[in-house]
N, C-alpha and C positions, 0 to 999 in steps of 0.2 A: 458590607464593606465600609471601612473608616471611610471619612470625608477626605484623610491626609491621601490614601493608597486609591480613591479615585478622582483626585487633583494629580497625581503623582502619574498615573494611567490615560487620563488626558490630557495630558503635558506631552507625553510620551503619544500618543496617537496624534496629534495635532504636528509633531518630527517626522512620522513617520515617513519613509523614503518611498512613496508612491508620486513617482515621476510622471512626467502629461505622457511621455510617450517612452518605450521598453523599445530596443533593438536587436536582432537577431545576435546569437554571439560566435562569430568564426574567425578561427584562426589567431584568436586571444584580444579582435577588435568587436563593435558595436558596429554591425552596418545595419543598413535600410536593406528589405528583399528585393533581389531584381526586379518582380512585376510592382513595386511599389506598392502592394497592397498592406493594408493595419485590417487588424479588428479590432474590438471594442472589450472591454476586460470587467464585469460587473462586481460590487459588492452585495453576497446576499440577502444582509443584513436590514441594506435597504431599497435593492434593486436599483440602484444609480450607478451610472459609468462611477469605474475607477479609473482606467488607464487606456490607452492604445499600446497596442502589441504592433509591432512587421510582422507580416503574416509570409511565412515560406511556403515553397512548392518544392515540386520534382527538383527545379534548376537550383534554388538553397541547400536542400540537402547534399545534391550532388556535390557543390563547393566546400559543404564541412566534409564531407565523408574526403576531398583531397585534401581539405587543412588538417584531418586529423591523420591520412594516412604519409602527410608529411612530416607529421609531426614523431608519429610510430615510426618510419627509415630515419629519423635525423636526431634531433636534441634527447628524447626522450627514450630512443635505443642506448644512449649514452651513460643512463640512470641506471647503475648497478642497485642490485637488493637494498641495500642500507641506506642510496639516494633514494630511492623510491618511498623507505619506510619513513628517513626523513622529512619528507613532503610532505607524506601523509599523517605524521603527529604535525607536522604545523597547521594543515589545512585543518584538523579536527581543532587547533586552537583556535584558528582562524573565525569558524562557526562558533565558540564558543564567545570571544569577543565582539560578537555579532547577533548575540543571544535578541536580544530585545527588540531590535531593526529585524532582522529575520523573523523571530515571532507576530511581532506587526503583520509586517505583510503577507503572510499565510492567513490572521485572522482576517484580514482585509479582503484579503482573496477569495477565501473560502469560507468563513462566518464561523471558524472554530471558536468556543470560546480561548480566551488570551490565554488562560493556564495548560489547556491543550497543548496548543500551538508551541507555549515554553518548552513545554514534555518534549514536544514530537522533535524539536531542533536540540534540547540536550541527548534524545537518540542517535539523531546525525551525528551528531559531534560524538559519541562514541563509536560509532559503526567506524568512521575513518580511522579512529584511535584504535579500534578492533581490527581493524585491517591493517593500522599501519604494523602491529605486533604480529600480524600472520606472515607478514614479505618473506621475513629470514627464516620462516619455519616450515615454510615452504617449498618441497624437494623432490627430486625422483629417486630412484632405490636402486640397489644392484641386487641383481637376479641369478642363482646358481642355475646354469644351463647344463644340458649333454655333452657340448661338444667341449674342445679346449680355447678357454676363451673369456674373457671378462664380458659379460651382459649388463647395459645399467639403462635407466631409463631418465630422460630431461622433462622437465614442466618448462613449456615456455608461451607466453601470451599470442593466442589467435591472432589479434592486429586491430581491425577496428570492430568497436560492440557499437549497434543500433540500441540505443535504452529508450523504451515507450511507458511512462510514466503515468499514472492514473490520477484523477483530479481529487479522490477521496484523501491520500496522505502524499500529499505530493513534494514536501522535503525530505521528509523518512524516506518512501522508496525512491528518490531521487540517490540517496545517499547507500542503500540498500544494493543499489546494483551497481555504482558510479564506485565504490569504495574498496571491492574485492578487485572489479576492471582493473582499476589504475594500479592497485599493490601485484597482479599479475604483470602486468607492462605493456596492457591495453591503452588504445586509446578510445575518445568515445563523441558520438553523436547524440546527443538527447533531444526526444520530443516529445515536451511537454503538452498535458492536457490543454485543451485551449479553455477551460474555466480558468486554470489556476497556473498558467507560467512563469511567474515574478520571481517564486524563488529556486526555480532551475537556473533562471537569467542570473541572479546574485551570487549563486555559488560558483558559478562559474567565473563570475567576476572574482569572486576570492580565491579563486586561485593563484592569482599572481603572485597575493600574497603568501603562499605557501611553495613560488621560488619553481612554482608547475610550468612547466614550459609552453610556448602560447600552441595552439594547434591540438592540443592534448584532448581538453574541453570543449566540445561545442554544442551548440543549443540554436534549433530550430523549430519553435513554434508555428502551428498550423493545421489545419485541420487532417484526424487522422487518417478520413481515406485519399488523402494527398499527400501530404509530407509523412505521414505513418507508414501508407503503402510503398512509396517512393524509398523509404528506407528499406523496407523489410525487403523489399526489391533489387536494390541496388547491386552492383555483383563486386563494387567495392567492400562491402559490409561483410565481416567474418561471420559475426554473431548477431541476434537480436535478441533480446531481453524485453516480453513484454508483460505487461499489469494490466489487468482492466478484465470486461467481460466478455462471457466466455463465445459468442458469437462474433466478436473484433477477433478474438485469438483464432478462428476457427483462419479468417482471412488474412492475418501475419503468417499464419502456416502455408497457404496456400502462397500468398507471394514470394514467400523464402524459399520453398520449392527449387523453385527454377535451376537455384542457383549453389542448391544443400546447405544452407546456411547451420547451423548450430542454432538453436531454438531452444530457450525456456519460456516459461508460460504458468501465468498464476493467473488463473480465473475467476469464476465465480463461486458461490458456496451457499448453502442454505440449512446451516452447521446446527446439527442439533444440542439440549440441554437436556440431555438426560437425566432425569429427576426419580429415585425411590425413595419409598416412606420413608426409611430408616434413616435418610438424613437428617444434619440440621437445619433446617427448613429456614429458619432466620437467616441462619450464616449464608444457605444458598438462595438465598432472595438480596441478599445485601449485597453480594459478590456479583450475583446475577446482571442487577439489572443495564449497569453502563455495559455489559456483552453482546448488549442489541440493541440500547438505547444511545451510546456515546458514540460521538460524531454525527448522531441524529442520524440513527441507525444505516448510516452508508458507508459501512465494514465490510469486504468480502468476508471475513469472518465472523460477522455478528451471527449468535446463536438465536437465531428469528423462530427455531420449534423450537419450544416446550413440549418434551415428552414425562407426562408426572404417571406415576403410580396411579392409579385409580382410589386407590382409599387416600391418596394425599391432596388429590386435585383438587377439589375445593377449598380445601387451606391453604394452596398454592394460591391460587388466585386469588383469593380474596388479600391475602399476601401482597402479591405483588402488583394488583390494581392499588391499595394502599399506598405503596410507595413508588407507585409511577405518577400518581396525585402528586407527592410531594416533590418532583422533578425541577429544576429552577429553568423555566426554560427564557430566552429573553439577551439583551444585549452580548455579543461576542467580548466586548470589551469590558465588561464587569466583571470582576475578578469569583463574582459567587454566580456567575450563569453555569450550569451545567450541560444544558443541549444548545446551539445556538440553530442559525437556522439551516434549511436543506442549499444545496449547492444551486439550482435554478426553479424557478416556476415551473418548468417543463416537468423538475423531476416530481416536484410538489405533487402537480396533477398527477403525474402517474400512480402516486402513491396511494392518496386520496381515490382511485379509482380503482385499487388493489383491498381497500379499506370497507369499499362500497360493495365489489364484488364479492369478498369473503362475507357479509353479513349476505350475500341474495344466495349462497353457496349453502347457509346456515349456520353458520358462526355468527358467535352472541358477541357485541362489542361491549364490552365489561368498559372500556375508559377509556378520554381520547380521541385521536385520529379527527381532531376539529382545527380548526385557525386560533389563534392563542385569544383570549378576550382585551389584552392590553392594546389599547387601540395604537401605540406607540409603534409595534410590530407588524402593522398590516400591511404597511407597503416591501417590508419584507419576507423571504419565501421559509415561513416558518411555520412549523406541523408540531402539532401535542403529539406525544407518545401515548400509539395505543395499544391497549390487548384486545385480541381475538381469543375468547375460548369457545369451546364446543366446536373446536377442528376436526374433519376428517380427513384418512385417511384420501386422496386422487382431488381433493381441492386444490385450485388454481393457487391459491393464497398459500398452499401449504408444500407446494412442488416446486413454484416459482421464482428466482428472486425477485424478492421486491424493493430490495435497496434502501429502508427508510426506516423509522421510529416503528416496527410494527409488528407484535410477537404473537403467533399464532400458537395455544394449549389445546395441546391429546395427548388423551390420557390412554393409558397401555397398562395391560395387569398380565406381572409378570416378566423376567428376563429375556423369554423367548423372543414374546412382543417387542419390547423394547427394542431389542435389536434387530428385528425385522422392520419398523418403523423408522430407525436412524437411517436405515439403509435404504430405503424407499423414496431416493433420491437420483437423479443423476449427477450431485455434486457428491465431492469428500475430503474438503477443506480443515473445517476444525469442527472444535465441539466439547463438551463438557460431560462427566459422568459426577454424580451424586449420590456418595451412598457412606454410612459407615462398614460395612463389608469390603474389607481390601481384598478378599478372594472374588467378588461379584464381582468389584470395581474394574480387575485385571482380564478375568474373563470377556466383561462386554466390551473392553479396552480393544483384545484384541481381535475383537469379529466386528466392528465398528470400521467399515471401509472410509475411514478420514487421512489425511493425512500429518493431522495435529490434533493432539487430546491433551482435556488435563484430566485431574482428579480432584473433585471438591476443590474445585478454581477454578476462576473465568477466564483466566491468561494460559494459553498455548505458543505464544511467541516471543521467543528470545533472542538476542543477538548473536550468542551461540551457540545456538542449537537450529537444526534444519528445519526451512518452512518451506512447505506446498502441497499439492493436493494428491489424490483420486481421483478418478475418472474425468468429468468433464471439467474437476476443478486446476485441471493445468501440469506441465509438464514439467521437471527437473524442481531442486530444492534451493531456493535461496538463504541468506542467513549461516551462521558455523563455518567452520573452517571447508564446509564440502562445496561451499558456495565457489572457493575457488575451481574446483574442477570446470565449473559453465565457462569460465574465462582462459582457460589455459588448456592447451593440446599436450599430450603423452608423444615422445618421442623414445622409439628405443634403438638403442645401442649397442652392436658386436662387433668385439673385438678380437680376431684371433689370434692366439700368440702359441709356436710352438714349446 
């Protein structure tokens, strides 16, 4: 990095809008929570308080879920299709004008490096700009019936969405679930990860600016078997929308129950990288590696197996041990860091003890999975990226998620194999295929129980195109135009005339 473009970056860090203390957001103000309590908001970077949060409860939520469902009867019932899409091209300016202040505080938050963070908030800003152009394309149909009579069907928004947001990309799915909601004519509750709240609390504050009426947005941070459960509970809440893993999901299902809420659900995943010889081995080690290394491997969709060919696995590895050496891992705010570090010490140790237990399991630790040696980085929770080869099949390391920098190689000989190994999972998130055969490629595509594949790519998810899982990996598809289906109920219509 020039000297100019890292005076330039801590100019900019040194602005950045990290307040002594964050307030809940209802009903389009900043209060304090009724029981008065805060918690404390860390940076991973270097494990020191950043902020205090108001921490909500049952009784917070309960008061956004009436500010938003007064907001859904009143001003925002108001909003015809073209209002609505209006809002939603200003609010994606909105974030766009906010590019740099927004990126800050994710990295701050969460220890992405700063170029991340840019990425993950010009996503937001399209997602709203994606939604704001779906409003008016959005419609029900008329249906040729038996009887005599016009049949047509209405889309029109549930009312209020619960959105439970995850700490690993916390403005992206922030904006991922918040963006199809509002272009239906929801309204919504958000409750943020309690690592990473700041920029749930921010966008919500830009809303003003995009002319969104107050009530519409709210935001209660808190911890998730309180404020999480308390929403997914409520019996004011139409919908809930959650992220995160797949054991919290099991209990947002359970509290929604009660009440039959509308339920989607993106869980966990332990997404394989299916690898044959016949690839190009360079190109898929290049493409590979931020698949399970980037974000400091705490991706629901990081591809953490490596399944190689058996005649290629040793050139895989030594491959990709090569250039996970060359990794830049190190300050979030350096514009050439690549991994920065894990979200807490908690999850570090877990990692590290996921790392420990695959080599007592028998996996060879080729590289990695140590504390960085720049002594500058020790007070924060930061993990080298490791490889695990000599995986077997029913290892803890290789069934588990593990959350972290941490890629486990088996090898398989043969299609058969291969696809009886991808699927020797209780996740089916994403995943990758490798091969120059587009007839193998399409075959194992489609007996590969995932719910995202690519082809000789590491990218399975787009703005418009459907994301979510298989089996334990979660329920309904966010993302594309079908995302709006989760926010909006089918009504239909007969009309008889003689």
């Amino acid at each position: 990095m020039s000297p100019q473009a890292s005076k330039k970056i801590k100019r900019a860090a040194a602005s950045a809008p990290v307040k002594s203390l964050w307030h809940l957001w209802i009903g389009g103000k900043a209060v304090s929570s009724l029981a008065g309590k805060r918690f404390a908001v860390h940076n991973p970077a270097n494990g020191q308080k950043l902020t205090e949060v108001a921490q909500g409860d049952a009784a917070d939520v309960d008061a956004a879920v009436s500010a938003a469902r007064q907001a859904f009867d009143g001003p925002w019932a108001k909003f015809g299709p073209r209002d609505r899409a209006r809002a939603l091209f200003k609010f994606a300016q909105a974030v766009r004008d906010h590019r740099e202040e927004l990126a800050l505080l994710e990295t701050y938050n969460t220890g992405k490096p700063i170029s991340d963070s840019r990425g993950e908030v010009a996503v937001a800003a399209d997602c709203f700009e994606y939604y704001a152009g779906a409003v008016t394309k959005y419609f029900g149909s008329t249906i040729p019936v038996s009887a005599t009579g016009l049949d047509f069907t209405l889309r029109q928004p549930v009312g209020v969405c619960g959105l439970i947001v995850p700490w690993n990309f916390p403005i992206m799915i922030t904006a991922w679930k918040l963006a199809p909601a509002l272009a239906c004519g929801d309204t919504a509750v958000i409750k943020p990860a309690s690592y990473t709240p700041l920029t749930a609390l921010r966008l919500a504050q830009l809303c003003e600016e995009a002319g969104i009426p107050e009530g519409v947005v709210n935001v209660v941070p808190g911890p998730g078997d309180v404020a999480g459960q308390a929403l997914a509970a409520h019996p004011g809440v139409a919908k809930i929308s959650f992220t995160g893993e797949t054991a919290t999901g099991e209990r947002i299902l359970r509290a929604a129950a009660a009440t039959i809420k509308r339920v989607s659900l993106e869980l966990g995943g332990k997404s394989p990288n299916i690898v044959f010889a016949d690839c190009d081995l360079e190109r898929c080690v290049e493409k590979s590696i931020f698949s399970v290394f980037g974000n400091a491997g705490q991706d629901c969709c990081a591809r953490s197996r490596a399944l190689v060919e058996k005649s290629a696995v040793e050139e895989f590895v030594g491959r990709f041990a090569e250039r996970t050496r060359k990794i830049v891992v190190g300050d979030p705010l350096d514009e050439a860091t690549q991994v920065g570090p894990m979200i807490s010490r908690q999850q570090r140790e877990r990692v590290l003890g996921y790392v420990a237990l695959g080599q007592k399991e028998g996996a060879r630790l080729v590289c990695g999975g140590g504390l960085p040696e720049d002594v500058r980085w020790k007070a924060g929770h930061f993990l080298m990226p490791a490889v695990l080869s000599e995986a077997r099949p029913g290892m803890r390391v290789v069934q588990e998620e593990i959350f972290g920098p941490v890629l486990c190689v088996l090898a398989f000989d043969g299609e058969e194999e291969a696809v009886r190994l991808a699927n020797d999972t209780p996740y089916g998130l994403s995943g990758s295929i490798w091969t120059r055969d587009l007839s193998k490629a399409l075959r194992v595509a489609r007996r590969v129980e995932s719910g995202n594949l690519s082809v000789n790519s590491a990218t399975s998810v787009y703005l418009e195109a459907p994301f979510g899982g298989f089996k334990r990996s979660g329920v309904g598809r966010e993302l594309g135009m079908g995302a709006m289906d989760l926010y909006s109920e089918v009504k239909n219509v007969f009309v008889e005339h003689g």
